[in-house]
Structure formats: C-alpha cells, structure tokens
N, C-alpha and C positions, 0 to 999 in steps of 0.2 A: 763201230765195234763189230768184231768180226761174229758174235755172240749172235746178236739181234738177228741175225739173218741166218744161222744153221741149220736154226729148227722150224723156221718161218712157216716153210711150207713142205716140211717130213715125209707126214701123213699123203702127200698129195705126189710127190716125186715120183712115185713106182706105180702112180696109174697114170700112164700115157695117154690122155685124151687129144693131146694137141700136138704134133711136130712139126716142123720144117724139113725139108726133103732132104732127103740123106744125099752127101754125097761121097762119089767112086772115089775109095783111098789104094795107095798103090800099097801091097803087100809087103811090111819090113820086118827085119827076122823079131820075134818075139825078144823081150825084156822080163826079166824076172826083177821081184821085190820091187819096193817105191821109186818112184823114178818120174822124170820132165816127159810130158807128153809134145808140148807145147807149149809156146813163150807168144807171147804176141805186146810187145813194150810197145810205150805211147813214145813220141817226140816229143821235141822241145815244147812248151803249152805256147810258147807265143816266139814269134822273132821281135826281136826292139825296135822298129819301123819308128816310133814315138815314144817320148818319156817325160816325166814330169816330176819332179821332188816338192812343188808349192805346199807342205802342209808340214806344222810344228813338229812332228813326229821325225820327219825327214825320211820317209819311208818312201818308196821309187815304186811311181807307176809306169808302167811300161804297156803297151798297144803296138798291136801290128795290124796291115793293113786287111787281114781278113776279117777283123772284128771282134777279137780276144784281147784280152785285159789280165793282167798280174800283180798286184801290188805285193814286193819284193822288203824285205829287213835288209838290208846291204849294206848297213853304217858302218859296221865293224867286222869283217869279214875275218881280222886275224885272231880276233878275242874267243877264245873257247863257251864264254858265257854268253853270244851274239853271235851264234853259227846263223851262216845267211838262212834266208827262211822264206819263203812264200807263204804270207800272211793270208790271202784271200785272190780270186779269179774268176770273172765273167765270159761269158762270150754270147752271139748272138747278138754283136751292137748291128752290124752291117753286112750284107755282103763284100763291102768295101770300104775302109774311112781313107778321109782325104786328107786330116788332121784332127789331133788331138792335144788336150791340156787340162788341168787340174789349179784351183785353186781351195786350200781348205776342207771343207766336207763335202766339194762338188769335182765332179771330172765330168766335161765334153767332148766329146767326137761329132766333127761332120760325116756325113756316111752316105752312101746310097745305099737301100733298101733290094733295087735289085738291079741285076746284073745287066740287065736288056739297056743298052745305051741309048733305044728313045726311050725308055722306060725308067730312068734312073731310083726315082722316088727321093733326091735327096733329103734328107733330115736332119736337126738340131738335136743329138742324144744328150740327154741328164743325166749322171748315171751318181748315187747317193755311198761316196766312203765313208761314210761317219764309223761306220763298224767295217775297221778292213778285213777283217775276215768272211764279211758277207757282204761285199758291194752288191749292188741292185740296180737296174734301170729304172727311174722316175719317170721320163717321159722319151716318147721317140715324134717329136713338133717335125710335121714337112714345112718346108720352106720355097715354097712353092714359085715365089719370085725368081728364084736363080736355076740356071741353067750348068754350072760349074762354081766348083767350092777350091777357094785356094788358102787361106788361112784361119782362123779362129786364136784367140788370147782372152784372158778372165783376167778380173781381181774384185774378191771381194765377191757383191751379188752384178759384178756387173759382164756383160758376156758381149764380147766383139766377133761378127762373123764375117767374111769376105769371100768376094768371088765375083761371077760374069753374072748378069741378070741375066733374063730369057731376048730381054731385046739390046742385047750386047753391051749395055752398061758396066762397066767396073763400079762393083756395089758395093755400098758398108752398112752393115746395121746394128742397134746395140739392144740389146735385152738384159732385160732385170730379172735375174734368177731365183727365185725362192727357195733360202737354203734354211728355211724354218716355215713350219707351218701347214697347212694341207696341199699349198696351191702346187701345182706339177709343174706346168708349161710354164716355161721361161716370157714373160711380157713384153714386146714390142716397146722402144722407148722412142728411136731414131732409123732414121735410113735416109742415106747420100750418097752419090756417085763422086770419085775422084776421076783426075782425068786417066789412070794408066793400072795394068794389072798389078795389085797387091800381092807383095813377096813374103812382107811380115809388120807383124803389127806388137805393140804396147803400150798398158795401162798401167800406169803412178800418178800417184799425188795428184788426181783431177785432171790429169793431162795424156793425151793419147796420142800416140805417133803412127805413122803409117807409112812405110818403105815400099816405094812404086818402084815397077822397071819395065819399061818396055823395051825387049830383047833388039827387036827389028830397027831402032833407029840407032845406034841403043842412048839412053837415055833414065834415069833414076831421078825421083824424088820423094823426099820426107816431108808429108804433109804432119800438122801440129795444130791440135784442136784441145780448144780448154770444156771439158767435161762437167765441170762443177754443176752445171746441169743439165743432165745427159740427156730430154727431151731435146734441148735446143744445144748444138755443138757447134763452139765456136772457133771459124778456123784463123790460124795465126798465118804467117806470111811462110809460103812454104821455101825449101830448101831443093837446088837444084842441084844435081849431080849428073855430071856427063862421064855416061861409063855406065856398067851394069854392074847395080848393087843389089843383092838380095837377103844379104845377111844383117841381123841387127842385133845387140845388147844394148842394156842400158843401166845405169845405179841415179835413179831420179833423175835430175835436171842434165846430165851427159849420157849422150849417145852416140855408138859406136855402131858404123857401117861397114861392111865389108864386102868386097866385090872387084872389081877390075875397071881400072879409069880406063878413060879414053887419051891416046897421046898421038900428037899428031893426024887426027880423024882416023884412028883406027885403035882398036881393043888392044890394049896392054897385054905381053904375056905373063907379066908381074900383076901380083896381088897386091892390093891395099886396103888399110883402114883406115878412115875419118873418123875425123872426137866432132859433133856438134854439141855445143851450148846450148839449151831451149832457152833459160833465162838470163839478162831481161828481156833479148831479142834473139830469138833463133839464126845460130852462124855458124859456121864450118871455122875450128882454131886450129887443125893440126891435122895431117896425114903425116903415113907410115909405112913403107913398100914392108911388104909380107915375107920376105925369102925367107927358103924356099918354095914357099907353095907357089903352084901351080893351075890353083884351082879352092874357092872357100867351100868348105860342105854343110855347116851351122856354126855357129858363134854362143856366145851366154854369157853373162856377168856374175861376179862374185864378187861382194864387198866392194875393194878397189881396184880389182883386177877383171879384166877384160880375155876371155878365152876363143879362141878362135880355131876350128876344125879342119882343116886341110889335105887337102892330095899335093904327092911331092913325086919328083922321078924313083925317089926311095919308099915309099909307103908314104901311110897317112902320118899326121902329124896335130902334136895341140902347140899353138904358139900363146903364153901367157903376156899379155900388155899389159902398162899402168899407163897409169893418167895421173899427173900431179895437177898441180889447183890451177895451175892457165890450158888442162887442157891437152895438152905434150905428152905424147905418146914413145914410151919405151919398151924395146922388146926385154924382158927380165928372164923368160925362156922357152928353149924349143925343146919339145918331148916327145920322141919319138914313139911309136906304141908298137908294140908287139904283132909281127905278121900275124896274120889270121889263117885257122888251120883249113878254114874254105874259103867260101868268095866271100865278098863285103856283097850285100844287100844291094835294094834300088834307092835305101832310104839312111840316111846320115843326123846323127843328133848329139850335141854335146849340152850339158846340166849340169848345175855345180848346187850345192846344199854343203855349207858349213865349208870344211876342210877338207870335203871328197869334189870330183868328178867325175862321170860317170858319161864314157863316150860310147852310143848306141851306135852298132854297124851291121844290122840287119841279121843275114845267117853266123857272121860272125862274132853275135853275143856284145856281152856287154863289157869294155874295159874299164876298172877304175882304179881314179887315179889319188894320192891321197898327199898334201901338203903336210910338208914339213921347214928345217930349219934347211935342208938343201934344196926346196922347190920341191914341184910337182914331181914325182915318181911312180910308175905303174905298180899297181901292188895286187891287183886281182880280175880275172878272167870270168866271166859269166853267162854260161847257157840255164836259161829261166826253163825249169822245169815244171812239168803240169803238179797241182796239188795230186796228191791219193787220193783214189776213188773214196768216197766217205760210206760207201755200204756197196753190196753184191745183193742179188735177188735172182734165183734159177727157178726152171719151171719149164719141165720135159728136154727140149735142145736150145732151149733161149735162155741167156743170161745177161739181164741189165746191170752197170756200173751208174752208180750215181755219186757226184759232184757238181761241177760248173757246168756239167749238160748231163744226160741221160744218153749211154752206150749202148746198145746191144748185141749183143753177138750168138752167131748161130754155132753151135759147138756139136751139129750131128756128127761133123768128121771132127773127133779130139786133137788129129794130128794137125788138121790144119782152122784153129777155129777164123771166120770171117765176120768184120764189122758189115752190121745190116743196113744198119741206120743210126743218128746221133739227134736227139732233139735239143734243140739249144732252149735256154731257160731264160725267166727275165734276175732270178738270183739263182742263187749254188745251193742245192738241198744237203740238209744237214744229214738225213739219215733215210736208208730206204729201206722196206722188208719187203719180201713176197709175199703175196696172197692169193695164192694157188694161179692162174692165169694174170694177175695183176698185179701192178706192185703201187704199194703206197708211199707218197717222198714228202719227206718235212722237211717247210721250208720256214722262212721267219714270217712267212703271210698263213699257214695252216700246214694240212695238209692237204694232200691230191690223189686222187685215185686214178692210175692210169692202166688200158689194156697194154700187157708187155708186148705184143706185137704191132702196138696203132699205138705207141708213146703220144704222139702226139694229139692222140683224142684224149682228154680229161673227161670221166666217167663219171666224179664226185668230187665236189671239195668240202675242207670245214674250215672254218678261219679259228686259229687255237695258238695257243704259243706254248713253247717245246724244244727242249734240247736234244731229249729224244725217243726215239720209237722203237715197239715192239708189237709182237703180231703173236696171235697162238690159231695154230691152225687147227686144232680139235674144236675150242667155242666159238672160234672166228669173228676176236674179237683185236683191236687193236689199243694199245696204254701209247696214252702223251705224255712222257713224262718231263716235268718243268720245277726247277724251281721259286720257292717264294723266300721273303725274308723269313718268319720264325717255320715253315716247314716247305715238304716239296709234294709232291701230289700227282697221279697220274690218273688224266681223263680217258675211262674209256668210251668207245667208241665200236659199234656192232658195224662190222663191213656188209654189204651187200655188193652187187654187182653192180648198180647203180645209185647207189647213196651212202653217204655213211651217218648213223644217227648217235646223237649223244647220251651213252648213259649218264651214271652217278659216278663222282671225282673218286678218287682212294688218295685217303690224307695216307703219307709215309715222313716218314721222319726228313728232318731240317739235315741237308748235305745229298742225299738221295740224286742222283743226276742221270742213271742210266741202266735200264733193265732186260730182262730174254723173259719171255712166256712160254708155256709148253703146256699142255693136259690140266690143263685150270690151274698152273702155278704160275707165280711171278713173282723170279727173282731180280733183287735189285742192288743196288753199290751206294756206298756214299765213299769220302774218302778212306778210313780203314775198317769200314762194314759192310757185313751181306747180311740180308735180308730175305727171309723165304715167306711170301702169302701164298695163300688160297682164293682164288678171285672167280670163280667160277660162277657164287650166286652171293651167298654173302662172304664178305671182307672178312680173312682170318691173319694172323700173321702166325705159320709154324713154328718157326727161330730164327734165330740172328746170330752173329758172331765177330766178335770185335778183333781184329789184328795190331796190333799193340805197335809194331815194328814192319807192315808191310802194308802195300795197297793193291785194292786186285785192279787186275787191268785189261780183261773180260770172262766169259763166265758164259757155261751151256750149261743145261736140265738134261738128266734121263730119266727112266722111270726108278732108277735108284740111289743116283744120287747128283751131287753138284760138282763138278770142274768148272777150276779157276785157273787163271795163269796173276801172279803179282808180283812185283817189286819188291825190292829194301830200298832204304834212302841212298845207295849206291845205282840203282836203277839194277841191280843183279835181277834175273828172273827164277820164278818157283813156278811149278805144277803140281796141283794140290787136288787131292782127292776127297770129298767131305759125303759126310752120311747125312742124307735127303730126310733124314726118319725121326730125329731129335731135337729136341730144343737148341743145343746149345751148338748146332751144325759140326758135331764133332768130325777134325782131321782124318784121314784114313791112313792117309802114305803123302807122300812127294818126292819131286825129282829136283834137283839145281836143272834150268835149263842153261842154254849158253847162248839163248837173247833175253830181248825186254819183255816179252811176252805179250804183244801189244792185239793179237785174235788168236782165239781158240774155235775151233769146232771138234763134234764129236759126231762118229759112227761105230753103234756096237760096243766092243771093247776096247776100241784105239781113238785116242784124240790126235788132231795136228796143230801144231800151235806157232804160228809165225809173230816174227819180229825182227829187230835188230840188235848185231853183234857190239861189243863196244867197239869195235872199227870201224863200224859203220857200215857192214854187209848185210843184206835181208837174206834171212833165211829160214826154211821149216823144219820142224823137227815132230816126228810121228813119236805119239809115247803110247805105251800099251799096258791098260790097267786093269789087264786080266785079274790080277792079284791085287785087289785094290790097297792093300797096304805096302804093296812094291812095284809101284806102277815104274816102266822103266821106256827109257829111248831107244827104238830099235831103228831110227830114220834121221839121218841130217841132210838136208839139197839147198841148194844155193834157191832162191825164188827171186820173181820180179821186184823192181829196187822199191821201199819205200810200203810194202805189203801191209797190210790195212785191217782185213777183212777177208773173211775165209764163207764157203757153203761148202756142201757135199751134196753129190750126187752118183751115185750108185754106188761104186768103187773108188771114183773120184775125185781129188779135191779142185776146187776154184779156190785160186787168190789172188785178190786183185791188190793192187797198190797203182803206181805208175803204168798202170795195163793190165792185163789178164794173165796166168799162168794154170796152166793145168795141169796137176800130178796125179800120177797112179800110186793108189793108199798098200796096193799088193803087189 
C-alpha cells in the first residue's frame, strides 16, 4: 500500500543529514505544472531458461539461469476471470543454476553459489511453494562430491541429482526431501556411478531411468533401476542406443527417447524417437524419423501423447506422437510456433499440464499452446514480468523498493535516477516503511531492520507474523498488523537503531488487515471500514465508518483530516475527503477517479493517487483539496506499469510499480 510509506518518515525528509553525492545534470529548458521527470522500468523478472507445471494447482514455475524464480497463473490466458498473473518470485537461488524442477510443495535447483570457476560452491537449493505467493529458500546443502552438475528430477519426497564427481566419475545420488516437518536439508539415501554422462533422468512408480550419451563416440544408454528402496537401487539390464540421445519423456512403464541414431557409422542428419517398454523386460518396440527437425531441443509427456521440441530449416517446431498399446509410434501433429520477436535463448524446454503446453525459449518468452478438437494450436505469447514493488521507502536521495529483493536507488539527479545496489532475500517481503535512515521489511519469518545504504547489514530482527506494516515517525514506533480468527491485532514495536523491542498488542476488530500511522494516530481498514485510534500511550479508538457499497484501497493522515481512495463492486475509483475530528469520520467531498485507486499519498493540500485504468494502463492522477468539500483533479500522467506505492519527497512524487518513476507534483 502506497499509504504505509507516505508518511513513514515526513517529519525526517527535510532535514538532510545523509546524501549521496550529487551528480552533474546537463541543463534542460524548464517544464511547468506536473510532469515525468524520469522513468527507470524493470525487465522481464526472469527469462524461461527452466519450467516446471508438477503441482495440482497447475501453476507454471519458471527459472532462469541467473537464479530468479516466477510462479506464473497461465491456465487460462483467454478467460477474463483468469488474466495471467504472477502469483509469487524469488531470486538469490544462484549465481548460476544448472537445472531445475518442482514437484508438489518442493522446487529444486542445482546452482553454483559463485562465479569463480575453481570456486564453484555448487549446491542442492530447497526452495518451499506451499504459499505461491511467497516461495522461500529452505535450504542451500553443498554438495561437495561433484565437480559439475548436469541434471536433477523429483517425485514425491524423492530428489535425483547428476553430474561429473571431482574424480571424474559420472555420478547419481538420491535424497529424501522433507516436505513436512522441521527438517531442511534434503538426506543422503544412495549414490553410484553410471558408465557415461547423464542427459536426463526420471522417477515413477519405483522406478527410475536414466539417459546417458557420450557425444565423442557417440553412443547412448538407458539405464533402469527399481527404487522401491531407494537406499539400495536396483539396476535392471540397461538399454543400448547407438547415436546420440538426450531427450527423454515418459507415461509409467513407456519411454520415449529422442536424439539422432547412428546410420552407417556416422550421425544421422534425421531426428528420431524410440518407445522402450520397462516392463516385463526393458526393449526398444518402435522408432520414428522426426521430419523435419533438424535437431531435438527437450521433449515431455502428456497423458498419451508424447511431445517433442525441435529446430527445423523453418523455425522451431512441437511434433505431437502417440503410442498405441504395442508401443508404435505415430506422428498426429507438426506445429509450427510463432517466430520470436528476438533471439531464442541458450536454453530450450517444453511441459505440458492438462490440455496446455507451454514451450520455454529463453529471451523469447514463453509460447502456449492449448488442445482442442483440431490438435495443438498456439494461443498465447508470454514475457514473465517482475511482481510490483510491494512498498517504496525514501530518505534524503536514497530510495529502497521492496519485493523479491530489496532496490535502491540514488535519486540526487531526478533526471537520471541510478540503481546502487540490489540485495537478494531468502523470501519476498511483504511490506516495507522507512525509518528515517532505515527501513523495516516484513517478511513471513518477522521483521528486519536494515541501514538503507548497507541493505545488507541486518541492524535488528523480530520474529512476529503480519500481513502488514506501518511506522509513525513522531513516536517511532512501528504496528504489525495480522490477523486472527475472531479479531486482528497490531503489535507494536519501539524502533531503535539497533533493536526493535516489543510493546503491548492493540486488539482491532475481526477483518482489520492493513494500516498508516502518523502523530500518535493509527489508521486502519478492514473490508468496508476505517478505523481511526490514538496509540501514542493509551489505546483509544476516535471513529470508525462503515461503507455500505465500497472498499477503501489505501488511506494517508494529516493533521486534519483522512484521504482515502476506494472502489464499488465494479472496481470504479473514489477520492474521499473525511473529517479527522468526529466520531462517525464524516465525508467532506469526493471526486470519481478514472482508476482503481490502488496508492495514495499526500503533500500539503494535493494528494496523488495512482492505479489502474479499466484498460489496463497505470496512471496518476494529482487531486487538489484546497476546498475540502470539492477536492478536484488538476493532473492525469501515464506512470510506470503496474504502480503500487507512492512516497513524496519534497515537490516530488515516487512511484513504484514495475520500477521507479519520478514526477514533479508543480
């Protein structure tokens, strides 16, 4: 809420004690009334390098190789009631993953930790979807045996990882993941060498496959090991394949290889795919030349259909197979996909969940593709965008953005402000305010006190739970607000520079979920009420006011009165001027806005109140409530997409959403 953080730290903006060094801006003719100073938009949050759909929900996680994570709504892209959506976003798995995957409440990455290539530090990351909107890292286990990381596959609590040992071994080991309970690090069950490097692997029904290829002779095999217990694995008679295969799908007991045979002692420039049988004895029943491809890029299964990713002299391509019950492969169809408006990636992945597929091709986003009664057809285009900053925090020329990492930026030249530094997090903080030099971030483990210019020095924590926060910088003190089943409650909490100590709770009514503080007030919301106490020493509550037909949708204090911005159940927006002084918070004036009103802030006599249009443009709107009974809009500007959260500083507005924007309020 863009509320929480307007008035965070007021009182403290207009004494300068700290800046960052100014820097030389070049001379431009002056601008009159409100206007864009600067724009500084985020990129894509992640490229699709890795994707994974394993979990009932059928929600699309997506990774790319610098170490950022997305989990994506994508099921129904066309349905107006299922507009795509970025549910939740990590980052900080890696300096580098090697691979990734997901089954259930768990997702892995292999990673190295740093960059320096004798230095790798590879690791086994845990990372905990149970709440996709706030995944979390559980554990980062080194794995100290291997020297390079080539595959990983899950099912269940069971975790397959592959690669090169330190003494050049082609390695496998299997760990038991704890997806309940305290324990973090995934436990050691098995570990063996095969003879050749691992391309790809999988786990069903007790049984685990494993697709070799060594390029240089070249040469492929499926090794097949019965799991039933994964201490001791037991291998079945493997499968040899002359030619390089590296692609694999499966639906239980059939699997499906793809890659390029050998014909005549030399590499095919035709592609193909083999059906083996695992039971009752592992065989090869059927191949099938691929034209046109050229080249396989990943494979996947779905139900009965076998999918396969390809480079063609024409573009990429999905070629859809079946398998009937001996095994016999037919091609049912070639689909062509959509050129891409840049390059493809270094990384290629095709997933299927349900009735969609979803083909990852690195800068070129994500294509899917969705069955019907005429087959596969492309139906939607997807560059995964960052969530919105979830709060702004300023303080002299520094201004942190908090979400899936912590931002900052030095904003002494407005015209050109510069990212300083970014601190990656082990989860995404829900809420941040300032505290005059500091800012505080709630996360689902507490909150933290961090200096805004040494983010990543942690000054204090509390361990508390909270949906969310607010700060008053006259008592300097900070409210957690959470809530319970019969009411909601906000713990405060006295800031210091180095600790934060816990007062006495403030019981507030049952629905209560999010507040602004200012001069020993604190105001709060539930669904159609506001809430005005006195919290300075003892607990008072001045008034309240019930909205019969609307909901607010954030909310700043002055010293006279309260601004709100709220909805109808059309999502229409209002700007509501109320009297600070009465019981019953009476109305003053209002305007229709022409967003959703989704942050306000206030300076003086003019509020700005950003949102979105029903088109779906972000934009802010200055309103001026000189007149508090006819406050009116004397400002409309386009702002950064997706705009969130608002601060001011001096003349200036901050608003962040999908990045930083800076407007002049004169």
């Amino acid at each position: 809420m863009g509320s929480l953080i307007s008035w965070a730290a007021t009182s403290e903006l207009f004494n300068p004690v700290f800046s960052l060094p100014k820097l030389k801006a070049k001379p431009a003719a002056p601008v009159s009334g409100p206007h864009t100073i600067a724009r500084a938009e985020w990129p894509p949050a992640i490229i699709p390098d890795f994707a994974s759909v394993a979990n009932p929900q059928g929600f699309s996680l997506f990774c790319d190789e610098f170490g950022r994570m997305s989990i994506v709504d994508i099921r129904r892209p066309g349905n107006p009631k299922t507009p795509v959506k970025v549910m939740g976003e990590l980052s900080g798995l890696g300096k580098r993953v090697f691979d990734f995957t997901s089954f259930g409440p768990r997702a892995y990455a292999l990673v190295a930790l740093n960059s320096d290539p004798a230095d790798l530090q590879l690791n086994l990351v845990t990372i905990n979807v149970t709440n996709f909107a706030a995944p979390s890292v559980v554990s980062k286990m080194p794995l100290r045996d291997y020297a390079e990381f080539t595959a990983i596959t899950s099912n269940n609590d069971l975790v397959c990882v592959a690669g090169t040992s330190l003494s050049g071994e082609n390695l496998v080991t299997l760990y038991q993941s704890p997806i309940k309970g305290k324990a973090a690090e995934p436990s050691l069950l098995a570990s063996f060498s095969v003879p050749y490097p691992v391309a790809a692997m999988d786990v069903q029904d007790r049984t685990m496959v494993i697709l070799q290829c060594a390029p240089q002779a070249p040469i492929s095999q499926l090794d097949i090991y019965n799991i039933a217990y994964p201490r001791s694995p037991v291998a079945k008679e493997p499968i040899k394949l002359e030619g390089e295969f590296k692609r694999l799908a499966r639906v239980r007991s059939t699997v499906v290889v793809s890659g390029r045979p050998m014909i005549n002692d030399r590499l095919a420039n035709a592609c193909e795919s083999r059906t083996i049988f695992l039971d009752p004895s592992p065989r090869v029943v059927s191949s099938l030349t691929l034209e046109p491809l050229t080249s396989v890029l990943s494979s996947t299964a779905q139900r009965d259909r076998f999918l396969v990713l390809g480079e063609t002299k024409q573009g990429r391509k999905v070629l859809s197979l079946v398998a009937d019950k001996t095994g016999h492969l037919t091609r049912e169809q070639v689909v062509n996909l959509p050129a891409p408006k840049g390059s493809y990636g270094q990384h290629a992945n095709i997933v299927a969940k349900d009735r969609n597929i979803y083909v990852c091709s690195g800068w070129a986003g994500v294509e899917m593709l969705t069955g019907g009664k005429e087959g596969w057809t492309p139906a939607y285009t997807y560059s995964i965008p960052r969530l919105p900053a979830s709060g702004v925090a300023s303080w002299n020329n520094m201004v942190v953005l908090g979400g899936s990492d912590l931002k900052l930026y030095d904003i002494s030249n407005p015209d050109k402000p510069s990212l300083v530094s970014t601190q990656d997090l082990p989860t995404s903080v829900k809420a941040i305010v300032g505290a005059g030099s500091y800012v505080l971030c709630l996360s689902k483990d507490g909150v933290a006190l961090r200096k805004m210019d040494s983010l990543a020095n942690i000054a204090a924590t509390l361990k508390t739970q909270g949906s969310q926060l607010c700060y008053d910088s006259v008592i300097q003190k900070a409210f957690v607000i959470s809530e319970q089943e019969k009411k909601s409650v906000a713990q405060r909490v006295k800031v210091y520079s180095n600790k934060l100590e816990v007062e006495k709770t403030i019981d507030l009514p049952k629905g209560v979920n999010r507040g602004v503080a200012l001069g020993g007030y604190m105001l709060c919301a539930a669904l159609n009420d506001l809430y005005l106490y006195g919290v300075a020493d003892n607990v008072e509550q001045f008034s309240t006011r019930h909205f019969e037909n609307l909901a607010p949708r954030d909310f700043a204090l002055t010293d006279d009165y309260v601004l709100a911005t709220f909805v109808d159940q059309q999502t229409k927006g209002f700007f509501l001027v109320l009297s600070k002084d009465n019981k019953d918070m009476h109305v003053l004036g209002s305007v229709d806005l022409p967003h959703d009103g989704t942050a306000v802030a206030v300076q003086g006599k003019r509020a700005i109140t950003a949102g979105r249009t029903p088109d779906g443009k972000s934009i802010a709107v200055i309103v001026d409530f000189t007149t508090p009974s006819a406050p009116k809009i004397v400002a409309t500007l386009p702002v950064v997409e997706s705009a969130s959260a608002i601060s001011i500083k001096d003349r200036m507005a901050i608003v962040v959403g999908r990045g930083l924007e800076l407007l002049s309020l004169m």
